[in-house]
Backbone as XML, in Angstrom:
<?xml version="1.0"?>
<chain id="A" units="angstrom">
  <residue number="1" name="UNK">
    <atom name="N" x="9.641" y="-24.141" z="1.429"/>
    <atom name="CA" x="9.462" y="-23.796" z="2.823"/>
    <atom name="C" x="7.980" y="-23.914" z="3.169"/>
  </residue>
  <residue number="2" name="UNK">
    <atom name="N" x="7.876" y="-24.610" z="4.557"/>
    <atom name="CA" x="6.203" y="-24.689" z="4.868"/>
    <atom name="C" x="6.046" y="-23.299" z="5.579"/>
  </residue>
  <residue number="3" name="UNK">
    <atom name="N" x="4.586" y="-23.132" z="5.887"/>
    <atom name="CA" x="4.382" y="-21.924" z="6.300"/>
    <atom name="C" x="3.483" y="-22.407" z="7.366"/>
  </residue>
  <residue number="4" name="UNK">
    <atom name="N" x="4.049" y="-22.061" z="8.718"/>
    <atom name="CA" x="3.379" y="-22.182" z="9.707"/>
    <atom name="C" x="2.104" y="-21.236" z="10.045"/>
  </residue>
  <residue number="5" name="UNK">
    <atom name="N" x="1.437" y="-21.950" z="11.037"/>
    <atom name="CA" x="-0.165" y="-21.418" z="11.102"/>
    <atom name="C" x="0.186" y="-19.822" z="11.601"/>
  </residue>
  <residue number="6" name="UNK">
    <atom name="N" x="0.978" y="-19.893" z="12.591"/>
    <atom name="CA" x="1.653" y="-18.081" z="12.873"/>
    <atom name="C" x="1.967" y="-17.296" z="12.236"/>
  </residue>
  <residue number="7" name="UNK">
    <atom name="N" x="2.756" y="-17.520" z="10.838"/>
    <atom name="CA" x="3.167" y="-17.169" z="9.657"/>
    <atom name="C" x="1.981" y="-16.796" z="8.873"/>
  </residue>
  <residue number="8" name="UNK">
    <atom name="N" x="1.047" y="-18.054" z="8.870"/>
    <atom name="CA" x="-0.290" y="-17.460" z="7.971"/>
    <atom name="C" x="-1.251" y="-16.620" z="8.683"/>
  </residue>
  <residue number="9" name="UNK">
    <atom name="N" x="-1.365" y="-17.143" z="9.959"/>
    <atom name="CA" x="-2.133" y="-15.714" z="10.526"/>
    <atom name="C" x="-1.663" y="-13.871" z="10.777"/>
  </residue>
  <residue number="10" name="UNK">
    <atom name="N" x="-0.291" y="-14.277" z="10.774"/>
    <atom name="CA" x="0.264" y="-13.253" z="10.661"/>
    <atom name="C" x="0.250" y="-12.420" z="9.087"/>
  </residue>
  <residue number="11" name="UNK">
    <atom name="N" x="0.179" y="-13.150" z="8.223"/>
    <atom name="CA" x="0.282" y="-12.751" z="6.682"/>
    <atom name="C" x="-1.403" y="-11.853" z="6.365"/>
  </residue>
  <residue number="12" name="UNK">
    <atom name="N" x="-2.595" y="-12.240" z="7.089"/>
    <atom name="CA" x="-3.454" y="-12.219" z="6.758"/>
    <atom name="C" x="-3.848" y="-10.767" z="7.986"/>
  </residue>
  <residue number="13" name="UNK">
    <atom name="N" x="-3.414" y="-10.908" z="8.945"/>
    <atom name="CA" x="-3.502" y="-9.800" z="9.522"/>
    <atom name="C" x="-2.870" y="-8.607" z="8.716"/>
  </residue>
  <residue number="14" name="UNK">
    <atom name="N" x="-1.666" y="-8.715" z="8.447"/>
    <atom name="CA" x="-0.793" y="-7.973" z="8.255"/>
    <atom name="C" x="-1.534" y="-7.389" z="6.765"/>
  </residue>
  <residue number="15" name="UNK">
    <atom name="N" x="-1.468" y="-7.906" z="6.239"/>
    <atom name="CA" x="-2.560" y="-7.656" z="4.576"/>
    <atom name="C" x="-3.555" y="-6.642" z="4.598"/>
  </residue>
  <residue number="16" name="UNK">
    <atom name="N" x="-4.387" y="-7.232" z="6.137"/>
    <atom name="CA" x="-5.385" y="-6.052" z="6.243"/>
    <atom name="C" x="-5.144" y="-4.960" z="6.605"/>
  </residue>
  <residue number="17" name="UNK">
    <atom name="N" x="-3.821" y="-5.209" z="7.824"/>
    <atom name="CA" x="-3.327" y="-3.857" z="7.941"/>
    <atom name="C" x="-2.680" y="-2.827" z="6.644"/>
  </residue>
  <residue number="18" name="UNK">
    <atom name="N" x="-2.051" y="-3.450" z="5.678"/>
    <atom name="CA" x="-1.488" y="-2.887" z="4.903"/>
    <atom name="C" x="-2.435" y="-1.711" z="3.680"/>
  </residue>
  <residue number="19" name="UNK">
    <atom name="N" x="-3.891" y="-3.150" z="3.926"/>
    <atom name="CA" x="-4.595" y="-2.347" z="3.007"/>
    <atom name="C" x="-5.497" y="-1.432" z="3.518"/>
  </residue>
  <residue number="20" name="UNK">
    <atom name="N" x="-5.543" y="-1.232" z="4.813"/>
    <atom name="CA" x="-6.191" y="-0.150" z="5.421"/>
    <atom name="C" x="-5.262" y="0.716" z="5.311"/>
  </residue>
  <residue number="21" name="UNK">
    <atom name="N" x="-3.910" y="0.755" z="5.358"/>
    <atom name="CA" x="-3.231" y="2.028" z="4.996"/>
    <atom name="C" x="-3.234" y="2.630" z="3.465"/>
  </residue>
  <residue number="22" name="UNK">
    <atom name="N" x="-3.353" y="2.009" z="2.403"/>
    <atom name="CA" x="-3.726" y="2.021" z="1.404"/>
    <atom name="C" x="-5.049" y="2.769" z="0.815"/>
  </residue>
  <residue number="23" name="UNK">
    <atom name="N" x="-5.894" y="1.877" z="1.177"/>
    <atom name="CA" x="-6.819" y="3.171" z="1.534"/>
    <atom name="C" x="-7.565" y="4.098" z="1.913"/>
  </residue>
  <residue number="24" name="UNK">
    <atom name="N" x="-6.355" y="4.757" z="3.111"/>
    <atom name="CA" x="-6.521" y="5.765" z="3.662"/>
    <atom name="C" x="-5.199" y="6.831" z="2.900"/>
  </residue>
  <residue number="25" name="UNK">
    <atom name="N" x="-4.766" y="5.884" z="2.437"/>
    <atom name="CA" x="-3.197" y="7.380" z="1.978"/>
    <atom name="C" x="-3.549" y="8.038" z="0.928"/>
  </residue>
  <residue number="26" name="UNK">
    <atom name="N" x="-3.103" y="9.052" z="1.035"/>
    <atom name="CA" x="-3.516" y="10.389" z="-0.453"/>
    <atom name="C" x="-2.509" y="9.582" z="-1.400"/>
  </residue>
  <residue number="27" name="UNK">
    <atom name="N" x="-1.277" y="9.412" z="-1.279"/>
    <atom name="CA" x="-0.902" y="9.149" z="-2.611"/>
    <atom name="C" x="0.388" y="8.491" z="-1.989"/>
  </residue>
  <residue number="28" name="UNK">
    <atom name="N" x="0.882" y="7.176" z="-2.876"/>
    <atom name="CA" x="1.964" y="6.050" z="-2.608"/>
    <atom name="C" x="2.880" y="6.811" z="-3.305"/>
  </residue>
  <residue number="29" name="UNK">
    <atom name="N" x="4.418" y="7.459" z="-2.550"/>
    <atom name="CA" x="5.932" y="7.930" z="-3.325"/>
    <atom name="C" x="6.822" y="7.026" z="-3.704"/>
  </residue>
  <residue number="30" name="UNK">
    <atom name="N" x="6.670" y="6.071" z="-2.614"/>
    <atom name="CA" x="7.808" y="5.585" z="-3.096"/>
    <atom name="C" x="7.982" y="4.409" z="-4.204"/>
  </residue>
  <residue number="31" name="UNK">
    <atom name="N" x="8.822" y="3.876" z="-4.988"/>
    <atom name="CA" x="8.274" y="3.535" z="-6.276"/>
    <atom name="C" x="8.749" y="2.021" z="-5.528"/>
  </residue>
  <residue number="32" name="UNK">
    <atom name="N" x="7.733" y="0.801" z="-6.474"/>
    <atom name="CA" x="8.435" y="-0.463" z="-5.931"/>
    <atom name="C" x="7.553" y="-0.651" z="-4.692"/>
  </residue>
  <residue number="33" name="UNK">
    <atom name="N" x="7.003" y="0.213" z="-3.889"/>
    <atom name="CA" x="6.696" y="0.337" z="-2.262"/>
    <atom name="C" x="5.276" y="-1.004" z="-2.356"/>
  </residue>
  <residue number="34" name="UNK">
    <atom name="N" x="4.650" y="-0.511" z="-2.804"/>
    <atom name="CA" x="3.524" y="-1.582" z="-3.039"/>
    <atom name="C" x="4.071" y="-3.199" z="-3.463"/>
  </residue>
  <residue number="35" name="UNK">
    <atom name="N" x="4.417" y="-2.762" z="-4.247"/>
    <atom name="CA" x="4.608" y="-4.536" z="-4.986"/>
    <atom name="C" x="5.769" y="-4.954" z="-3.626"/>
  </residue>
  <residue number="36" name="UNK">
    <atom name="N" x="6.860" y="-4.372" z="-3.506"/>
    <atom name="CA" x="7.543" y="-5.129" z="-2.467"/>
    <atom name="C" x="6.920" y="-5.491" z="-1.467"/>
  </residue>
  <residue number="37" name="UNK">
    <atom name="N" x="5.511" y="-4.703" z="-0.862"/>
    <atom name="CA" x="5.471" y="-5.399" z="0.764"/>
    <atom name="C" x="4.263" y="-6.429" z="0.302"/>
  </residue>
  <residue number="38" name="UNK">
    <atom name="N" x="3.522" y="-6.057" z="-1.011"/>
    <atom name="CA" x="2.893" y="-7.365" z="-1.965"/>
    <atom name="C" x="2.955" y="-8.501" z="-1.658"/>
  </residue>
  <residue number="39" name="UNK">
    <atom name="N" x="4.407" y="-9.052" z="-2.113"/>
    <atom name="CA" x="4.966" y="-9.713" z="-2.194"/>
    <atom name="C" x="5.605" y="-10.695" z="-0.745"/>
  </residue>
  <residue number="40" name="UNK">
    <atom name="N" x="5.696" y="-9.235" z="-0.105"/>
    <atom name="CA" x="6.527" y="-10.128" z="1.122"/>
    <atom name="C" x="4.586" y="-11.001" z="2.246"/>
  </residue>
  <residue number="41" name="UNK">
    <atom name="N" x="3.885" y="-9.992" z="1.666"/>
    <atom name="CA" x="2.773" y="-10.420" z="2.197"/>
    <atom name="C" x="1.954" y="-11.633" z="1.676"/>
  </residue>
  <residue number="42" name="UNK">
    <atom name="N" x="2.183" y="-12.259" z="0.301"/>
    <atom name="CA" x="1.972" y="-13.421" z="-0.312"/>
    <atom name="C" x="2.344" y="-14.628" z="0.025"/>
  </residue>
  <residue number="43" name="UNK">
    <atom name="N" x="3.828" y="-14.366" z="0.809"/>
    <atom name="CA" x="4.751" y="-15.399" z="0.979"/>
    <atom name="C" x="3.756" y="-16.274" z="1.826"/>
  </residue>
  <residue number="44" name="UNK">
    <atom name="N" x="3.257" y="-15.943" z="2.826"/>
    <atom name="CA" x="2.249" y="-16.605" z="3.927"/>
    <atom name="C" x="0.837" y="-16.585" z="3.404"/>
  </residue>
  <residue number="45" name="UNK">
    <atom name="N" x="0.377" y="-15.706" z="2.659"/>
    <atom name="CA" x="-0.307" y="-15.986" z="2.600"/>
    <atom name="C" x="-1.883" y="-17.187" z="2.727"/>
  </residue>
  <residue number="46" name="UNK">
    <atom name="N" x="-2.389" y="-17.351" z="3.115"/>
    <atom name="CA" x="-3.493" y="-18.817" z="2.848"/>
    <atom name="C" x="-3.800" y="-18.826" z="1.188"/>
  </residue>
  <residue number="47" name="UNK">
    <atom name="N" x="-3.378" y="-20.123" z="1.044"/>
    <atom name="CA" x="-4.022" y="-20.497" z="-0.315"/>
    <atom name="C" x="-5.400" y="-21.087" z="-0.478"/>
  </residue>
  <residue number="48" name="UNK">
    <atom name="N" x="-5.682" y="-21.814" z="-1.158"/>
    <atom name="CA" x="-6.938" y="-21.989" z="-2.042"/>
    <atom name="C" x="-7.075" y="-23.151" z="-1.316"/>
  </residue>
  <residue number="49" name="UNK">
    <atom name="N" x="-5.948" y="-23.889" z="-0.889"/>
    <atom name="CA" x="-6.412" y="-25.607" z="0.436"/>
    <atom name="C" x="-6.733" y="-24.646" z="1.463"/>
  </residue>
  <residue number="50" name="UNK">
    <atom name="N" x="-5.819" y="-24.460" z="2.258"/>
    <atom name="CA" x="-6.283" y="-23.411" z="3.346"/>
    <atom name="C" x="-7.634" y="-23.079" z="4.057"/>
  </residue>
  <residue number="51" name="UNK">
    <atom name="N" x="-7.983" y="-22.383" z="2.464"/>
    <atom name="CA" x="-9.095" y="-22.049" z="2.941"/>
    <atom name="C" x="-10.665" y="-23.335" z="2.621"/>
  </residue>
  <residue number="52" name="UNK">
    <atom name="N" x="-10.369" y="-23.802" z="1.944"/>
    <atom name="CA" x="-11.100" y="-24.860" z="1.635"/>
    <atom name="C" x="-10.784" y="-26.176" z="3.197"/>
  </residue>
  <residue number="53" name="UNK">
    <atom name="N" x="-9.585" y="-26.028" z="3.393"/>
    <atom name="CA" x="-9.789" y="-26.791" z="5.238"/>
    <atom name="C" x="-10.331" y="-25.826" z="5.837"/>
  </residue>
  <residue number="54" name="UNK">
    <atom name="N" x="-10.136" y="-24.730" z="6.236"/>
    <atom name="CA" x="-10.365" y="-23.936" z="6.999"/>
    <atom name="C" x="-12.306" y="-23.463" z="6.841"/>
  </residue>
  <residue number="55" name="UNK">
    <atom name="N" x="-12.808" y="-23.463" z="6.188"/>
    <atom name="CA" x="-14.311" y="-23.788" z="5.190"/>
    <atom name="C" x="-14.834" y="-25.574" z="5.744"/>
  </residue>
  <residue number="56" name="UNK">
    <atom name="N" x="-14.445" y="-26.140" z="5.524"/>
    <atom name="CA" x="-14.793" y="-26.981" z="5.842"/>
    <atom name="C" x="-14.834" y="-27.682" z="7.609"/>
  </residue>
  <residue number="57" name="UNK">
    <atom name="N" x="-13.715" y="-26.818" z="8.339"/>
    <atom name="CA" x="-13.688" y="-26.887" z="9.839"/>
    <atom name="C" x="-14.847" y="-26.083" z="10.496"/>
  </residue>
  <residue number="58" name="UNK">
    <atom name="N" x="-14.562" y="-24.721" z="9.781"/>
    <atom name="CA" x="-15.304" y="-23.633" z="10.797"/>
    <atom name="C" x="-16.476" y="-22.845" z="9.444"/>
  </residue>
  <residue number="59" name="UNK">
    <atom name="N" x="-17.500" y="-23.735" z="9.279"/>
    <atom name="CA" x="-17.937" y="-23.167" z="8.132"/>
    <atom name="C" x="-18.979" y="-22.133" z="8.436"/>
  </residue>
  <residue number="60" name="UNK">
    <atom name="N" x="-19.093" y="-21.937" z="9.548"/>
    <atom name="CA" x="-19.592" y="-20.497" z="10.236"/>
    <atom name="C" x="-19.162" y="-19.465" z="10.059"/>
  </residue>
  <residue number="61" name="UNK">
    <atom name="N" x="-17.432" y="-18.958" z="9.656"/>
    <atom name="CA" x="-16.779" y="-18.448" z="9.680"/>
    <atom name="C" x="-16.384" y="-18.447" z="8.250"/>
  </residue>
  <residue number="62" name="UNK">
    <atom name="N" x="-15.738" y="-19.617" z="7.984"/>
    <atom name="CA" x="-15.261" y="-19.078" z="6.545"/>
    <atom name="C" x="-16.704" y="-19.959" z="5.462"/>
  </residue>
  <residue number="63" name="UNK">
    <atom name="N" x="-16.428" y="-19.564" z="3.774"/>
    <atom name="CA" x="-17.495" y="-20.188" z="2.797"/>
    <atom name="C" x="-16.404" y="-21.505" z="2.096"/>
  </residue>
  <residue number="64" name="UNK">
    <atom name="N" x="-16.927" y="-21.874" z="1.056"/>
    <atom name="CA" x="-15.807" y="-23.031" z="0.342"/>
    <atom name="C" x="-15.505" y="-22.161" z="-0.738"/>
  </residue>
  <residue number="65" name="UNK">
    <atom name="N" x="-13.989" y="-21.652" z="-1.343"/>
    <atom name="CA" x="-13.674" y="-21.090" z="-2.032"/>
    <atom name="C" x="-14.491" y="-21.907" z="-3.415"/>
  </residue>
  <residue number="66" name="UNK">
    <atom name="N" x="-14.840" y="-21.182" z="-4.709"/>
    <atom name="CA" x="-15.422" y="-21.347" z="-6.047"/>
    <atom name="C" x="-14.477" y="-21.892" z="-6.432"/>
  </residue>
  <residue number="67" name="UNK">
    <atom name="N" x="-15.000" y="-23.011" z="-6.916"/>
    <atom name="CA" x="-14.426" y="-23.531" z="-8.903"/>
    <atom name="C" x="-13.913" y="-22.828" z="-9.350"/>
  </residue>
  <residue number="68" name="UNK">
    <atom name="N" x="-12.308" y="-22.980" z="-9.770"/>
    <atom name="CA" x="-12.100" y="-22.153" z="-10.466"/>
    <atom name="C" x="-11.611" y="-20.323" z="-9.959"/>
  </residue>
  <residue number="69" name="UNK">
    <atom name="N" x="-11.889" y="-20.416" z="-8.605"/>
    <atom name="CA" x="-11.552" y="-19.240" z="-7.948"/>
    <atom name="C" x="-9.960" y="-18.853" z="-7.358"/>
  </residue>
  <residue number="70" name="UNK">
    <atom name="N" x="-9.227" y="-17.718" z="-7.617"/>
    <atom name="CA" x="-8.123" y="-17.599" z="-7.409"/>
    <atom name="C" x="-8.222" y="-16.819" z="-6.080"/>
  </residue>
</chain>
């Protein structure tokens, strides 16, 4: 499945939102809770081209991901 540019901007928003709740919470109950929305948040994620187009368009904004960088 391709992942549209809405999909990836949405993945990358959503990430930050997730991890601002993260850490701000005293403590994660439910078990699984992390890795599942992890996961659903990877799916879109931007990869390593991505950002290396996206680096190379707007290089004001983004750097060129490292050699070797995950």
């Amino acid at each position: 499945m391709m992942t549209t540019p809405t999909e990836r901007t949405k993945a990358v928003l959503d990430t930050r939102h997730f991890l601002q709740m993260l850490a701000n919470a005293d403590e994660v109950t439910i078990p699984g809770l992390v890795q599942t929305v992890a996961a659903g948040l990877l799916r879109h994620y931007p990869l390593h081209i991505d950002l290396s187009v996206s680096a190379s368009a707007l290089p004001g904004i983004w750097a060129q991901p490292a050699i070797g960088e995950r």
